[in-house]
N, C-alpha and C positions, 0 to 999 in steps of 0.2 A: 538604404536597406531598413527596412522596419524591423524594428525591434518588438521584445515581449518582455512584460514584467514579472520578476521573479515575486509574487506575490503572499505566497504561503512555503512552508514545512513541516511536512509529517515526516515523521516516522513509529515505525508499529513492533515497540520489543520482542510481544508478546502475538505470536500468528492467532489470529482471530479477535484479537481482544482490540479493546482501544488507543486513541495514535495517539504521541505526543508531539505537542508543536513545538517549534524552535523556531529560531531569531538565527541564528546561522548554524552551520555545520561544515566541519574539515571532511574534503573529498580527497579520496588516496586515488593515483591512477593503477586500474586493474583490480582492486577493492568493493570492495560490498559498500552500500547505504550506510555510515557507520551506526552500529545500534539498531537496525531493524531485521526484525523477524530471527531474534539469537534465539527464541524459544520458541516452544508448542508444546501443546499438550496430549498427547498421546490419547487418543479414544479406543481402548482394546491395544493388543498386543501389532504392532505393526512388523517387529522386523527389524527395526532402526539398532541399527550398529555405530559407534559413536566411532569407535575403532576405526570403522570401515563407512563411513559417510555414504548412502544414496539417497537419491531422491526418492523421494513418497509419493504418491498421490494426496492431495489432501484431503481427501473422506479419512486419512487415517488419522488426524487431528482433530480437534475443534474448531470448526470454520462456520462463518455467517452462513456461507451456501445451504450449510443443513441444521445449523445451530442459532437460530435468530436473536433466541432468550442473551447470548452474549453481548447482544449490542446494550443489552439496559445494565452491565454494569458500566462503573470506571475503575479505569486502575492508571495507574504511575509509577513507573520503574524508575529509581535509582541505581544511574549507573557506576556510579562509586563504592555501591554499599551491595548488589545485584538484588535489591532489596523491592519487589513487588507488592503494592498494597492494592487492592481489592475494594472499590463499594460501590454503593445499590441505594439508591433513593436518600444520597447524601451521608449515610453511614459505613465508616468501615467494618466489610465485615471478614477479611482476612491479610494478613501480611508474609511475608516471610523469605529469607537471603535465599535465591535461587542457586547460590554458590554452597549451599548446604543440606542432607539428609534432612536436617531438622522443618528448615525453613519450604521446604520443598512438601516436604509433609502438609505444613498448614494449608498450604496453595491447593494440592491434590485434593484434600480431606474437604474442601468447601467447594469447590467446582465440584466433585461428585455427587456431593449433596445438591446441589444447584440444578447442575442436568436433571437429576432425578431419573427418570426411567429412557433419557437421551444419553446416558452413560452408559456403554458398552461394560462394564467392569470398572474397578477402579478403572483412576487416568491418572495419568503420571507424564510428571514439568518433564522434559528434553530440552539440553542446552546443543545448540550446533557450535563442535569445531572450528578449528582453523580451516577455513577455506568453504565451508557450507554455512548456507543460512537454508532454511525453514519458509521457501517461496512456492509460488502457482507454477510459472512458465520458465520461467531461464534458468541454467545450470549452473551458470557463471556472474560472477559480479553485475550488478547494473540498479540502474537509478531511475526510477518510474516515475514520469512527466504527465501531467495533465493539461488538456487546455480549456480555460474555465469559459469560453465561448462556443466551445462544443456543447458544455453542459449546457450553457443558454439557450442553445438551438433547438438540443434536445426536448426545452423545459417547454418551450414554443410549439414542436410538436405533438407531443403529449399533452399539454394544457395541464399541467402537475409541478409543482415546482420540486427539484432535484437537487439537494444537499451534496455537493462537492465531494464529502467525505463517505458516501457512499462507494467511490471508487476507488478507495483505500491506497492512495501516491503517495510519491514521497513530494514532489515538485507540483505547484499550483503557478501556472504561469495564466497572463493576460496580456491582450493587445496584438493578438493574431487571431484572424480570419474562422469563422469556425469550422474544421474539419480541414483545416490546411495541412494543420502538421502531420497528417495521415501520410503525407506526401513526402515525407521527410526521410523514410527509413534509407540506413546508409550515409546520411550527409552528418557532419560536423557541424557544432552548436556551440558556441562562447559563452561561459556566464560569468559575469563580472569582468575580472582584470586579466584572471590566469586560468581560471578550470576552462577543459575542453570535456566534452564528450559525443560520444557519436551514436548514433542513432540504432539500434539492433533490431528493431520490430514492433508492431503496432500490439497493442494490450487487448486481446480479444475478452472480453468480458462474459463473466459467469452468474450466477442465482445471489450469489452477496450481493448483487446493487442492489435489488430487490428489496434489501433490508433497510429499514429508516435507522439512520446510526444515531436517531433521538428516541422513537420511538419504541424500538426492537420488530416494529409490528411490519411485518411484507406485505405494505401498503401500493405497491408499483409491481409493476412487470418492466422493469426498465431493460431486460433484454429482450423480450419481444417488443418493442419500443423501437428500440436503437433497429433491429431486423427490420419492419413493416416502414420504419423514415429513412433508410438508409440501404437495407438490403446485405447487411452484415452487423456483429455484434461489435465491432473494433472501436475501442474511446480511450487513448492514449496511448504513451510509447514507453519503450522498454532500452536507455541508453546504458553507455558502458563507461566510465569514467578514464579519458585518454592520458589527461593532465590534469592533477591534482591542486589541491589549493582551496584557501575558504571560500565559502558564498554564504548572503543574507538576504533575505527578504528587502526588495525594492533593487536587487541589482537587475542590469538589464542582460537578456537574452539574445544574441544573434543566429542568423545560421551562414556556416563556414563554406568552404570548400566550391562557393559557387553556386550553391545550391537556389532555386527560385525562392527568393525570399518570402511569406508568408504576409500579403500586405491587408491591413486592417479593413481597408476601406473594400476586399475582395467582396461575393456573394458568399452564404454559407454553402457548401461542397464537401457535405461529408460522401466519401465516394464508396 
């Protein structure tokens, strides 16, 4: 059975903003990405009840789909401190503990300024609950896979070259077939020693790839892209974490249950 390499890790504190990479990460079984997407930023008055957790749409946030200007900052959450700093062409130009009135102030107070006339009203941080995070499609826990030979194939038909992290995952795997893993949904997948996870559904893609996450500038159409080479917008998967346990970058990937393994030396078949 061919295997894939667990090759990269994101994760994105802050919904819309930018990822942080890691070197491993503890997976709970039935659990969220730990550390991704605990906040958003509120664009006008949504609704959002912390009380009572629902899903949003994300037009009610700041998101790349509508908000590009976001891709040119950076930021870096501390998760010990809930401590988010903010900059822009190498300068910090805000911080402050997301676990606090104070600090939550500074964050809003500069994104408003930032958006300019793309800010509905002030905006205001939102931390998610026990049990919600601040995602696009699934309701419930899961861990977002890419496979970085689709993006190749992609790059191949486009004649454009495509930055991985325009597709905002948590998992960057390599060494399967491009547009294999499409085929996966429902099968069982090993990474490393001990995490399992299984499959929930293919990642239909929206107007954020579009965004160069160097540039800010929507330099692509990479969903009509993906439609006109493929005839669907689908570029990764959306798993659910069955069995817990660490993983790091360089372990390797299988698939469980039987499932037709995803062999390297396939044609690419994004279907």
């Amino acid at each position: 059975m061919v295997s894939a390499e667990l090759v990269a890790i994101h994760r994105y504190p802050v919904k819309g903003l930018s990822p942080e990479p890691l070197e491993t990460i503890e997976l709970e079984a039935g659990a969220w990405f730990p550390g991704d997407r605990l906040h958003a930023v509120e664009n006008g008055p949504s609704g959002f009840d912390p009380a009572h957790p629902e899903y949003k749409q994300k037009t009610a946030f700041l998101v790349l789909m509508r908000d590009a200007r976001l891709a040119a900052l950076r930021t870096h959450y501390d998760a010990a401190t809930s401590t988010l700093t903010i900059a822009e062409a190498g300068e910090t130009r805000a911080s402050g503990d997301l676990s606090t009135a104070e600090g939550r102030a500074a964050i809003e107070g500069f994104l408003t300024d930032y958006m300019g006339a793309e800010a509905r009203g002030a905006l205001k941080v939102l931390t998610s609950p026990d049990g919600h995070r601040f995602t696009d499609s699934l309701r419930a826990g899961f861990v977002s896979l890419l496979n970085l030979a689709s993006v190749r194939d992609l790059e191949r038909k486009m004649g454009a070259a495509i930055d991985p992290l325009r597709f905002r995952m948590n998992l960057h795997l390599d060494g399967w077939a491009a547009g294999s893993e499409l085929d996966l949904v429902g099968r069982r997948l090993a990474v490393g020693d001990t995490v399992r996870l299984q499959v929930l559904k293919r990642t239909e893609r929206c107007a954020a790839t579009n965004v160069n996450p160097q540039t800010a500038a929507r330099d692509l159409n990479v969903v009509k892209g993906l439609m006109q080479a493929y005839g669907h917008t689908d570029c990764g998967l959306y798993a659910k974490v069955v069995t817990g346990g660490r993983i790091a970058v360089g372990d390797r990937l299988q698939v469980l249950d039987g499932a037709p393994s995803p062999k390297a030396d396939d044609q690419p078949r994004l279907l």
